[in-house]
C-alpha positions as CSV (number, residue, x, y, z in Angstrom):
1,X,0.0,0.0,0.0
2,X,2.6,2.3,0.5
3,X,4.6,1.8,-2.2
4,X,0.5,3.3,-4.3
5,X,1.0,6.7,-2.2
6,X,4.6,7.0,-3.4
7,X,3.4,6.6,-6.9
8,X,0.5,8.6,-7.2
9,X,2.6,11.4,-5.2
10,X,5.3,11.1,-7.8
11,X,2.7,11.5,-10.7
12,X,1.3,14.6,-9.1
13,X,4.6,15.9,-8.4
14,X,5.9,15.2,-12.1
15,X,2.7,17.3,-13.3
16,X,3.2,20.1,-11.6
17,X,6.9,20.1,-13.1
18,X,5.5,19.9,-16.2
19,X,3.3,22.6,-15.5
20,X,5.9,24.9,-14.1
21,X,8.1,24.1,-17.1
22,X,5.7,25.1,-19.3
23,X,5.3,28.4,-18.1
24,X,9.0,28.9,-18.0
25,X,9.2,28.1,-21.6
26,X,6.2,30.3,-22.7
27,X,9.0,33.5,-23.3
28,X,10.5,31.0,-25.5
29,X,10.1,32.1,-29.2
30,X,7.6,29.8,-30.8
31,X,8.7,30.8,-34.5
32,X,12.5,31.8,-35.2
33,X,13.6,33.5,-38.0
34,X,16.8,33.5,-39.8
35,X,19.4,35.8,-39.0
36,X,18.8,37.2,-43.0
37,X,15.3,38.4,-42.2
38,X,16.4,39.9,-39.2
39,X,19.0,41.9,-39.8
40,X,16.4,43.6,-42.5
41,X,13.8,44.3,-39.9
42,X,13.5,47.8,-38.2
43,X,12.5,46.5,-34.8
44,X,13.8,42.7,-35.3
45,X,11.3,40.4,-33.0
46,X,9.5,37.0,-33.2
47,X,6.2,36.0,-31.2
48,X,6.9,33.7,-27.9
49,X,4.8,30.6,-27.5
50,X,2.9,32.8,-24.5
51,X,2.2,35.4,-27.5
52,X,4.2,38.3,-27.0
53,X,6.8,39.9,-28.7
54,X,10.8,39.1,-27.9
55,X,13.2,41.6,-29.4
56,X,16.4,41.4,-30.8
57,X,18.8,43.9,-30.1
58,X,19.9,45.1,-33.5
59,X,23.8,45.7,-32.5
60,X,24.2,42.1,-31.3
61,X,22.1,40.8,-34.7
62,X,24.8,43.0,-36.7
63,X,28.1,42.1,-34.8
64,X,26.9,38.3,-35.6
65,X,26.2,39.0,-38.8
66,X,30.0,40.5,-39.4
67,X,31.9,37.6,-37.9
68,X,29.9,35.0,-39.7
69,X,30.3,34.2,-43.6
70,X,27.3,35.7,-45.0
71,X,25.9,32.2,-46.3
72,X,24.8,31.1,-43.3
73,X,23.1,34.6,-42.4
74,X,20.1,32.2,-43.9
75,X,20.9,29.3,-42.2
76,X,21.1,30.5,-38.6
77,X,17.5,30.3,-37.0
78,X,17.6,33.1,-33.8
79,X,17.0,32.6,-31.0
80,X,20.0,29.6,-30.5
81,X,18.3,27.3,-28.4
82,X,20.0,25.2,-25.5
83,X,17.9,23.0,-23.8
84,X,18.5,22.4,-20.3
85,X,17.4,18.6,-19.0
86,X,16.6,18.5,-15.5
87,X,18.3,14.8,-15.9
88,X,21.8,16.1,-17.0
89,X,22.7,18.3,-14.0
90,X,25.6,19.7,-15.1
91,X,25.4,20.3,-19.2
92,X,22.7,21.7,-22.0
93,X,22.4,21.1,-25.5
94,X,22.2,22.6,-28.7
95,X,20.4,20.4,-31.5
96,X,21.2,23.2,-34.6
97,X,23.8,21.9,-36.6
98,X,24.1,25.4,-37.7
99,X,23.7,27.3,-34.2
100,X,26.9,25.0,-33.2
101,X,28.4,26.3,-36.3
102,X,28.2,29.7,-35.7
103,X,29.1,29.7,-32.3
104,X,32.3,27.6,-33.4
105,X,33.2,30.2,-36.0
106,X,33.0,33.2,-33.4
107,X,34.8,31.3,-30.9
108,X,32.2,31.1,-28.3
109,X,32.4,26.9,-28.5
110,X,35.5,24.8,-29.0
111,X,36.0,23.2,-33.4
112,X,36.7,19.9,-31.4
113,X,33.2,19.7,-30.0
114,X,30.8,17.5,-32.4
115,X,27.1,17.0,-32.7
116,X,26.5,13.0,-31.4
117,X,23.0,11.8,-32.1
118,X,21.9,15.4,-33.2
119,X,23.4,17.4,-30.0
120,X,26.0,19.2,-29.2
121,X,26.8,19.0,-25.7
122,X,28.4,21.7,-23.4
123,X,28.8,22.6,-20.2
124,X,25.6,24.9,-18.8
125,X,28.2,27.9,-17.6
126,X,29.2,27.7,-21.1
127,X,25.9,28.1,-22.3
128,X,25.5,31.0,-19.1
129,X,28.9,32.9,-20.8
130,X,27.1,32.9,-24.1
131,X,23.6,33.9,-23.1
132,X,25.2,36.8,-20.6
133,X,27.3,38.1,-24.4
134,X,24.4,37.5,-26.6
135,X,21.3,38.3,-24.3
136,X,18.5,38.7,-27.0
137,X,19.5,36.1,-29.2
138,X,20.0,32.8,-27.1
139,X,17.5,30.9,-25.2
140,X,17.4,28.2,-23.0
141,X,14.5,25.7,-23.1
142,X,13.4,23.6,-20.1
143,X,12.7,19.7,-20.9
């Protein structure tokens, strides 16, 4: 019998995680654009999945778009996501070949790292450094 309650607390408990997650992750954007369309927007912004508006700082969008070659300016979907997995403690992902790319080329993220299974991982204070340089234009998602 007590071994039920256990359960049936877990399962409750696991809910309201997912329910707290999911209000974490409404400011996520729910649509990203490329960097391309960005840059050519006066007020660059996307809609989050709770429906407002997230910004871009337009500085940050064109410092990006100096260091990297300009055919990937279409290939680079902002914001970079890195999702955080309350199972992995210590590291996040990203799972954009072309995010990991980028960062590579402007140094943020080691060449020697590699996507395995579709993911790149790193270390979540690396993911911190780059969110605290780029503010607007990195994310992290809650799984």
């Amino acid at each position: 019998m007590e071994n039920r309650r256990y359960q049936s607390e877990d399962s409750i408990f696991m809910r309201w995680m997912r329910t707290e997650i999911n209000k974490m992750n409404n400011a996520i954007v729910a649509e990203r654009k490329n960097l391309s369309q960005l840059l050519q927007e006066d007020k660059p912004s996307a809609k989050t999945k709770g429906g407002s508006d997230h910004f871009f700082e337009k500085a940050t969008l064109r410092s990006i778009g100096e260091k990297v070659p300009e055919d990937m300016h279409s290939k680079l979907k902002l914001p970079i996501l890195f999702f955080f997995d309350h199972q992995v403690p210590d590291s996040c992902y990203l799972n954009d070949v072309y995010a990991a790319q980028v960062l590579q080329i402007m140094g943020e993220i080691s060449r020697l790292r590699m996507m395995e299974k579709g993911r790149l991982w790193v270390g979540k204070s690396i993911a911190y450094s780059i969110m605290k340089k780029y503010q607007t234009v990195v994310q992290i998602v809650m799984v």
